[in-house]
C-alpha positions as CSV (number, residue, x, y, z in Angstrom):
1,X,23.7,108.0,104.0
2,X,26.6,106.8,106.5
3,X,28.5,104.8,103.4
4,X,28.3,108.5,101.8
5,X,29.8,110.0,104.9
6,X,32.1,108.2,104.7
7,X,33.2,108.2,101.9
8,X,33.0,112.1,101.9
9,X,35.0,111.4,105.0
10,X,37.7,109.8,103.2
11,X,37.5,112.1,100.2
12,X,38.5,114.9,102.6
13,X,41.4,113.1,105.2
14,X,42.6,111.9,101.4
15,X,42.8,115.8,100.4
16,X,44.2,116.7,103.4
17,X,46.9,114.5,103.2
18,X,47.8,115.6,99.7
19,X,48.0,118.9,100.8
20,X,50.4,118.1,103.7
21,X,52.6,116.4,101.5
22,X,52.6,119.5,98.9
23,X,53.0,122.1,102.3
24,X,56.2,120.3,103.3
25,X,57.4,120.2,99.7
26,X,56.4,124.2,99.5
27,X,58.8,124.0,102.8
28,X,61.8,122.9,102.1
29,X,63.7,125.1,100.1
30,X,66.5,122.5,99.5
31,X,63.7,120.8,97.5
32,X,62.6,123.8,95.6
33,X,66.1,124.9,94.6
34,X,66.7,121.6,93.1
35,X,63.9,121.0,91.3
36,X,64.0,121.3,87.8
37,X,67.2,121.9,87.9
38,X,70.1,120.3,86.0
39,X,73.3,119.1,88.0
40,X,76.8,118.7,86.5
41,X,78.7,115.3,88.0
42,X,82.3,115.7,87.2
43,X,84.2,112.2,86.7
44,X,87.8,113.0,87.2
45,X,89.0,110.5,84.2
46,X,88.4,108.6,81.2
47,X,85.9,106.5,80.0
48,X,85.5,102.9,80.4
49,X,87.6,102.7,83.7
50,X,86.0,102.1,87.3
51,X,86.2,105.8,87.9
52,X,84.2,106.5,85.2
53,X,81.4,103.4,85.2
54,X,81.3,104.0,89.0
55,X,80.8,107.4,88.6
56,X,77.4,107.4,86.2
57,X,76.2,104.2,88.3
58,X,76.3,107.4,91.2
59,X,75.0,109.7,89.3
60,X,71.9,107.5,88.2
61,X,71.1,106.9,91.6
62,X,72.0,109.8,93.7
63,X,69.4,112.1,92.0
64,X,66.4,109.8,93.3
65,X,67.4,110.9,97.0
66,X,67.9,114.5,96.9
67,X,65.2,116.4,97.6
68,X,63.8,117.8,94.7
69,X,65.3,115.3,92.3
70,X,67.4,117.0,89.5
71,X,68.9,115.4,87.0
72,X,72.5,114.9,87.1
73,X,74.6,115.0,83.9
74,X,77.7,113.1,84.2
75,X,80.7,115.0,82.2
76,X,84.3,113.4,81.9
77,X,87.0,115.7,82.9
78,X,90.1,114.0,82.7
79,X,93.2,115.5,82.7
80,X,96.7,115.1,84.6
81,X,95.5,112.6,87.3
82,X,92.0,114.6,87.9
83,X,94.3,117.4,89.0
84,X,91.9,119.2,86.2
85,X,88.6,118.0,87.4
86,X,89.8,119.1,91.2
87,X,91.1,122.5,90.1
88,X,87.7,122.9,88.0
89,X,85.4,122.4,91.3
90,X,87.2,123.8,93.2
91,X,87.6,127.4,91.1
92,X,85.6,127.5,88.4
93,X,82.2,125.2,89.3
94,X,79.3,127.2,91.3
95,X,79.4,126.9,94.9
96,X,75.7,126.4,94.9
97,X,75.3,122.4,95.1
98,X,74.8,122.1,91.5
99,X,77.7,120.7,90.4
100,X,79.8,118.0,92.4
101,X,81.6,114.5,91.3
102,X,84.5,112.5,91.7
103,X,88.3,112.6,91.3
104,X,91.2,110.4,92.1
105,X,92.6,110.7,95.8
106,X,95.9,111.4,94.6
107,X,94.7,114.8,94.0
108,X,95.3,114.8,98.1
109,X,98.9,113.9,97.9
110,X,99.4,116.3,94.8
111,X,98.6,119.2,97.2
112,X,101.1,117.9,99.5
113,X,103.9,117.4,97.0
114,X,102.6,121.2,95.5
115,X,101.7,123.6,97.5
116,X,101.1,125.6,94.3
117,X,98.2,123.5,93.6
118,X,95.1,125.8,93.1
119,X,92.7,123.5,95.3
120,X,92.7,123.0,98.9
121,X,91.4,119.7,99.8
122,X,90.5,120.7,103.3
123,X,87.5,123.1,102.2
124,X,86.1,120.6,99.6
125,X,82.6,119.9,101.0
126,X,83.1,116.4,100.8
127,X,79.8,114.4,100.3
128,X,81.2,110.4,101.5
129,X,83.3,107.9,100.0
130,X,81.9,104.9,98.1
131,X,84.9,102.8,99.3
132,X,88.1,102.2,99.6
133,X,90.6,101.3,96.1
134,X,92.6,98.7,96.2
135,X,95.2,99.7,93.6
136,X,98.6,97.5,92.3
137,X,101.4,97.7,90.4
138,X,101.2,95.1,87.7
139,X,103.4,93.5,85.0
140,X,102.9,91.5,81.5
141,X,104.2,88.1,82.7
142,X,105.6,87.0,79.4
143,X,108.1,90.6,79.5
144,X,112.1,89.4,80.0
145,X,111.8,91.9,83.3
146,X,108.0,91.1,85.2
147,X,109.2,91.1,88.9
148,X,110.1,93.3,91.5
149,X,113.5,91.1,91.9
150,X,113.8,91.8,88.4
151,X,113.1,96.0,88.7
152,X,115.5,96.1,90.9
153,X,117.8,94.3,88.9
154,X,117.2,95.6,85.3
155,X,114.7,98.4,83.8
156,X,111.3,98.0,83.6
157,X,109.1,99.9,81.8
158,X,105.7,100.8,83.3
159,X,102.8,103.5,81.9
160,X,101.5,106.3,83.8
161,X,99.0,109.1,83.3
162,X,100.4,112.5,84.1
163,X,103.7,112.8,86.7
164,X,101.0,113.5,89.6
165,X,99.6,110.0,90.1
166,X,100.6,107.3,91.8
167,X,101.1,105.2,88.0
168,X,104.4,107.5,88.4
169,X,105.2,108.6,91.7
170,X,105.3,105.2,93.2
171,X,107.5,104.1,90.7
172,X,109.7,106.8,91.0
173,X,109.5,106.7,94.8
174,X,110.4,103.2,94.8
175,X,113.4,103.6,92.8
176,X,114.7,105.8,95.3
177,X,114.0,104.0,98.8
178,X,113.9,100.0,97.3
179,X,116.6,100.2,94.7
180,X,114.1,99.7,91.6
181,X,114.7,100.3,88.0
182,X,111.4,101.3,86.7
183,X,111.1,103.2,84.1
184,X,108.0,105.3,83.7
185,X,106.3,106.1,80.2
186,X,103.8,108.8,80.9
187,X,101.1,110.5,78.9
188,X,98.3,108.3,78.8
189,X,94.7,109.2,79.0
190,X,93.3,106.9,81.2
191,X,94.0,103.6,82.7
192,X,92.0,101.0,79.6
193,X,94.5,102.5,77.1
194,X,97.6,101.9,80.0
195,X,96.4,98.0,80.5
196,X,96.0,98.1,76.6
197,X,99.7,98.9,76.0
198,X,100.8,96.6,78.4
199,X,99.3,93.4,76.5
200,X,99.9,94.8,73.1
201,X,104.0,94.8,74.5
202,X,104.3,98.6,74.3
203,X,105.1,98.6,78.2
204,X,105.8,95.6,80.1
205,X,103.8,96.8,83.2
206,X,101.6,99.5,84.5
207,X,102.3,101.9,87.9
208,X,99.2,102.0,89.5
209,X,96.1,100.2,88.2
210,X,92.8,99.9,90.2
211,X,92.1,96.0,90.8
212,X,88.7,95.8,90.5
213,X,90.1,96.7,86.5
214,X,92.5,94.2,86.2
215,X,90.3,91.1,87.2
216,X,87.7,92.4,85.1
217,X,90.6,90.5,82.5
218,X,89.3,87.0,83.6
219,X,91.4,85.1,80.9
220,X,94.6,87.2,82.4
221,X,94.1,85.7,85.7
222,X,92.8,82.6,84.6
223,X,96.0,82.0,82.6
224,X,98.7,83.9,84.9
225,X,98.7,86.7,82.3
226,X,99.9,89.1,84.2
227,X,101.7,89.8,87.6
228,X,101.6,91.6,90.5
229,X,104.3,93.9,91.7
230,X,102.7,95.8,94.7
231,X,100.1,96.8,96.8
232,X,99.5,100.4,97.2
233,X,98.2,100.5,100.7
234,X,99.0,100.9,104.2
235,X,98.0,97.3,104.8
236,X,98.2,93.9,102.2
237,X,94.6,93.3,100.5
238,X,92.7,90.1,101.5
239,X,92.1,89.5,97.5
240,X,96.3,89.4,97.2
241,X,97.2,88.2,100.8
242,X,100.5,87.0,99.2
243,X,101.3,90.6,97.4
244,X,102.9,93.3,99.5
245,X,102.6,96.4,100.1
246,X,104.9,99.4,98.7
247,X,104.6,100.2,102.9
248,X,107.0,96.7,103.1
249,X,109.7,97.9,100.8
250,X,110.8,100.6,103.2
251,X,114.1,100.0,105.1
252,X,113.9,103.0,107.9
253,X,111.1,104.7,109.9
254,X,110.9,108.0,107.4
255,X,111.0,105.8,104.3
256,X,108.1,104.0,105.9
257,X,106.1,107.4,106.6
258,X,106.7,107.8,103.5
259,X,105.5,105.0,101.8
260,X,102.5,105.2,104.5
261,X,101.6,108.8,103.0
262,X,101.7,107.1,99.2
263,X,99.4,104.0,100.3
264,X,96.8,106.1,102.5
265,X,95.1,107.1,99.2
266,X,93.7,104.1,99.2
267,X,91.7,105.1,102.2
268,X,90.4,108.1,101.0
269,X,89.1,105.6,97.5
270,X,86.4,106.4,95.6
271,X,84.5,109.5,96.7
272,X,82.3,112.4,96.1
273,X,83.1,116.0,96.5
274,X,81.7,119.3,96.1
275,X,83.1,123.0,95.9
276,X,83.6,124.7,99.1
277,X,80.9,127.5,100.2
278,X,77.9,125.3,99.6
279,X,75.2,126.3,101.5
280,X,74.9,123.7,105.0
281,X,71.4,122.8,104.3
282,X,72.4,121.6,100.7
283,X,75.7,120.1,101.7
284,X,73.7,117.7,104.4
285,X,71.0,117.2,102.2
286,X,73.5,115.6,99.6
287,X,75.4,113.7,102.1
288,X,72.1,111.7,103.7
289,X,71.4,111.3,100.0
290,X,74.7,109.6,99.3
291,X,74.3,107.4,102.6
292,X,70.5,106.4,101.5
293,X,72.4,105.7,98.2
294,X,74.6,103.2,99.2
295,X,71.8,101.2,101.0
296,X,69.5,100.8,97.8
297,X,70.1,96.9,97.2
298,X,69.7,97.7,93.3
299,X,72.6,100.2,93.5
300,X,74.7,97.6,95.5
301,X,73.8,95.0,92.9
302,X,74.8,97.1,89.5
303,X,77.9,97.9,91.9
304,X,79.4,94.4,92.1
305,X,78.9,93.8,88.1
306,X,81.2,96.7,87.6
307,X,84.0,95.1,90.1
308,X,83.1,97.7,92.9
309,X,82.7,96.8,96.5
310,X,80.8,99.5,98.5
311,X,82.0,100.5,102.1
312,X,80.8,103.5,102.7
313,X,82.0,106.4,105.0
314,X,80.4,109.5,105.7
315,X,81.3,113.3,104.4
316,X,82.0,114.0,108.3
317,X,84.4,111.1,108.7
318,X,86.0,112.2,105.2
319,X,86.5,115.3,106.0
320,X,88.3,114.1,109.1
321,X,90.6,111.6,107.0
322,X,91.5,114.3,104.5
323,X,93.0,117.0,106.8
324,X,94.8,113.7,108.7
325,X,96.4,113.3,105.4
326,X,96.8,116.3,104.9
327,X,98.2,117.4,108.4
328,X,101.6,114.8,107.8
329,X,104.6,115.6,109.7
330,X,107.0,118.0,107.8
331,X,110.1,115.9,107.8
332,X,107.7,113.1,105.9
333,X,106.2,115.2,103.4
334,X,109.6,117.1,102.7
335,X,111.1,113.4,102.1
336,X,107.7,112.3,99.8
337,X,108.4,115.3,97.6
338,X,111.9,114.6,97.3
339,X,111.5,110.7,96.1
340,X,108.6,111.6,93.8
341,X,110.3,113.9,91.1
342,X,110.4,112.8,88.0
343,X,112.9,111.2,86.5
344,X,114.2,111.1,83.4
């Protein structure tokens, strides 16, 4: 009789606790709007690059921590340095929490250089960055011209994307504070096809390239393939101790600010962001889901295979970091938009 107590007992604390679970569930409404549902994840580039392999690793994993688990589709919107995918989330994507992704943070200094842009990086709701990118300026070391002594010197010839990311405008800016002779070729896709060209010979270097890209190329850097120009950062990498950054070129204080404004992208790195207007309890639902992310050892390790090095910051703290950017003295920016026209 007692062993049937008790298990009648446990029968009914198991039942019990099965409806608990299934009350709080009932509860949280950020949980019932997302499930079942389907969530786009924008990826502001190409395919094959970090951007876009770091992208779907996020939007594997991301889904298993937001309450309600959707599914997340990732879509490739590339277009014009993901000026494209920005302008889509920010006008065109529903403010709802059901579609989000990632872009490249020159979409930040694009605002500053147009104020025309139609996003405003401020009201993003921005969910955390992954980590900062370390990105360089690299040449083919087997071109006649593959130094910055030789760029400022002689032309040469460096790939770009569109005339809004830094694969042109630090070029172009560099021309005009350090003397350089580069000469950008624009209109590629992505960055694979860029580093493509440059081995094939059909540029001898490329403008901005993320690293974690280029040593993906082990025989380049095993056999001194190719060579690094530039940092573009505020501060030189510990991988390239020896390289510097485009900050060092500078000769006066608002050339430096300058270059400063052009190298604090890679601060902002590799992030998440969502339209503006999303409800708060779904906005802070998908940021403690992107910091739980980045914790998940499995996550971390599928990370490294794919050259990414996770140091994560919060969607507060971005926030904060975007309208510092953003907030740049006017003598600075007025000078950044003047060194960064094209030129042809």
């Amino acid at each position: 009789m007692n062993g049937k107590i008790a298990l009648a007992g446990l029968t009914l604390i198991g039942a019990l606790a099965s409806w608990l679970a299934a009350a709080q569930s009932t509860a949280d409404p950020v949980a019932n709007f997302y499930r079942g549902k389907t969530v786009s994840f924008i990826i502001g580039s190409g395919e094959a690059g970090v951007y876009d392999l770091g992208g779907r690793l996020m939007a594997r994993y991301l889904a298993r921590y937001i309450p309600g688990h959707p599914t997340l589709v990732p879509q490739n919107m590339p277009g014009a340095s993901s000026v494209r995918a920005a302008s889509y989330i920010y006008n065109v994507a529903p403010r709802d929490g059901t579609t989000f992704g990632t872009a490249q943070p020159t979409i930040i200094l694009n605002k500053l250089l147009d104020p025309t842009a139609t996003y405003e990086p401020a009201k993003y709701t921005w969910i955390g960055r992954l980590q900062p990118m370390a990105l360089v300026g690299v040449a083919w070391a087997t071109a006649p011209d593959h130094t910055m002594i030789d760029a400022k010197e002689r032309k040469l010839i460096v790939s770009a994307s569109g005339a809004s990311g830094t694969s042109a405008i630090v070029p172009w800016a560099l021309n005009r504070i350090a003397g350089t002779h580069f000469q950008v070729v624009t209109g590629y896709q992505s960055l694979v096809p860029q580093l493509l060209a440059m081995e094939r010979g059909e540029v001898e270097g490329v403008g901005s390239a993320s690293l974690s890209d280029v040593l993906k190329h082990q025989d380049w850097i095993k056999n001194d393939k190719v060579n690094f120009l530039y940092t573009i950062a505020t501060k030189r990498s510990s991988q390239l101790p020896n390289i510097p950054t485009i900050v060092e070129f500078a000769q006066t204080d608002l050339h430096r600010a300058v270059l400063r404004l052009l190298g604090s992208v890679s601060d902002i790195g590799f992030t998440i962001m969502a339209p503006p207007g999303i409800p708060p309890d779904r906005a802070a639902s998908l940021r403690r889901a992107f910091l739980d992310m980045v914790k998940n050892p499995d996550f971390l390790a599928e990370a490294a295979k794919i050259g990414l090095d996770p140091e994560p910051q919060s969607g507060e703290d971005l926030q904060n970091v975007v309208a510092d950017m953003l907030g740049a003295p006017a003598e600075a920016v007025a000078k950044l938009r003047a060194v960064t026209q094209p030129q042809h």
